[in-house]
C-alpha positions as a Markdown table, in Angstrom:
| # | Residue | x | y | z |
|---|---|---|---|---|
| 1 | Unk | 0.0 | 0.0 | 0.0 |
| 2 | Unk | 1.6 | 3.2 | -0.9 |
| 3 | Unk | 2.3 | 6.1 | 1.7 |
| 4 | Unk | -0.6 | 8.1 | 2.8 |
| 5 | Unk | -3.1 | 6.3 | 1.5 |
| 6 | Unk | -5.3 | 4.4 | 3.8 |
| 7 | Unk | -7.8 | 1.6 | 3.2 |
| 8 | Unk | -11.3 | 1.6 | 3.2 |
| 9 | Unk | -11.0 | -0.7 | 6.1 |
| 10 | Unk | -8.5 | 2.1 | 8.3 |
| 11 | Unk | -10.6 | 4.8 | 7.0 |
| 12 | Unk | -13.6 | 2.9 | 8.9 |
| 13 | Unk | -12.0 | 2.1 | 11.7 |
| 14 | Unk | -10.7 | 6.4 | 12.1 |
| 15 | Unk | -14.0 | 6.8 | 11.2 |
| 16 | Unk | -15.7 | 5.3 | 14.3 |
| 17 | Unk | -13.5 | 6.6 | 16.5 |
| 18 | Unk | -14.1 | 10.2 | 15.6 |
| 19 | Unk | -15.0 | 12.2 | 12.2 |
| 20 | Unk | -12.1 | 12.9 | 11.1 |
| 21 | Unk | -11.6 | 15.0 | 7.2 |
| 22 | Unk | -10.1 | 12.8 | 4.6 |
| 23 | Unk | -7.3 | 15.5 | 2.8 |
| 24 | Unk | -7.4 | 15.1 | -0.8 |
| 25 | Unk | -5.4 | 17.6 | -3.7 |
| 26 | Unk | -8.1 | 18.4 | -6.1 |
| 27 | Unk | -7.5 | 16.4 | -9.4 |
| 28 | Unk | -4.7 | 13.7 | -8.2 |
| 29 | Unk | -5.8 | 10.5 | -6.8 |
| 30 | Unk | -4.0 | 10.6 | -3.7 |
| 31 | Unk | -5.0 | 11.0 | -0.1 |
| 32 | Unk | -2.7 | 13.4 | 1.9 |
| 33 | Unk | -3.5 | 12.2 | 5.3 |
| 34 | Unk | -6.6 | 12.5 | 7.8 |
| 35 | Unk | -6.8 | 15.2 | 9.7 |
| 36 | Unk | -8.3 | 15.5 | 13.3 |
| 37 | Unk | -7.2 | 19.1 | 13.5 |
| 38 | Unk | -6.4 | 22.6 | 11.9 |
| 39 | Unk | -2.8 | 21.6 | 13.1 |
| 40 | Unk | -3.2 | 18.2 | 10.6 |
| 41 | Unk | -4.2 | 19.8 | 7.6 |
| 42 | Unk | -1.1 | 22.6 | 8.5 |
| 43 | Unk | 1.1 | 20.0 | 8.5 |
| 44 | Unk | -0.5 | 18.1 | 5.5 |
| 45 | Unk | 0.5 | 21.3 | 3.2 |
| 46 | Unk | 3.7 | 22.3 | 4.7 |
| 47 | Unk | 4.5 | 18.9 | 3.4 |
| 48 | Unk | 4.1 | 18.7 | 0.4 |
| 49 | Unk | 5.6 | 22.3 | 0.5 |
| 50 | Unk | 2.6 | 24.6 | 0.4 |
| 51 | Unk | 3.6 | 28.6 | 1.5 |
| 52 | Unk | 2.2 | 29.9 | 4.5 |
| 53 | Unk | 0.2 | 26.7 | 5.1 |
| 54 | Unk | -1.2 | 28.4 | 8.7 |
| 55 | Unk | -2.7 | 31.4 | 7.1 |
| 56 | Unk | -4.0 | 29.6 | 4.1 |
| 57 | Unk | -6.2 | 27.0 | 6.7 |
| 58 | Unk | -6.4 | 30.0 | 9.5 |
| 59 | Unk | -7.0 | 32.6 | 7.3 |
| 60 | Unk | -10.3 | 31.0 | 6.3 |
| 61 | Unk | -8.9 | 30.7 | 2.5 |
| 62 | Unk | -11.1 | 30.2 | -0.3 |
| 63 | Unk | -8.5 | 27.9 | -2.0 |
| 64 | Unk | -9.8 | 25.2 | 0.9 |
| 65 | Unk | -12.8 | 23.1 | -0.2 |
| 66 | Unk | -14.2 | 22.1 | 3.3 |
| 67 | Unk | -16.3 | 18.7 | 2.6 |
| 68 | Unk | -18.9 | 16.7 | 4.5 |
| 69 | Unk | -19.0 | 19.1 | 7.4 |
| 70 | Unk | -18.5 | 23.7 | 8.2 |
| 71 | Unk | -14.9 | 25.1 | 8.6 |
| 72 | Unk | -12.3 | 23.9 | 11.0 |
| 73 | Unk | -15.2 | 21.6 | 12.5 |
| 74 | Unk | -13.8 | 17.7 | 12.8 |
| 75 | Unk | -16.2 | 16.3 | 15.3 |
């Protein structure tokens, strides 16, 4: 299994632990991680060497698609 990617049976198992947000790059089927936190997605893009990852996700960007639930909300 490649790096970063989970299965459907990890992302199940995260899944009923907590809600977490799946992080996914828009057109590239890769998953970046799951993040539980602001701090997770932070890291996610300073990564894969994103600038000024904290504003972009603190700043309330509109470059930020936020899926399956409102803004900085992981529960």
């Amino acid at each position: 299994m490649a790096r970063g990617i989970l299965s459907a049976l990890q992302r199940e198992a995260l899944r009923a632990a907590t809600e977490p947000r799946i992080v996914k790059i828009r057109g590239v089927d890769t998953v970046l991680g799951v993040a539980f936190s602001d701090t997770d997605l932070i890291e996610f893009l300073r990564r894969i060497d994103i600038p000024d990852p904290d504003e972009l996700v603190l700043g309330d960007s509109e470059v930020i698609a936020w899926q399956g639930g409102r803004p900085h909300q992981y529960e």
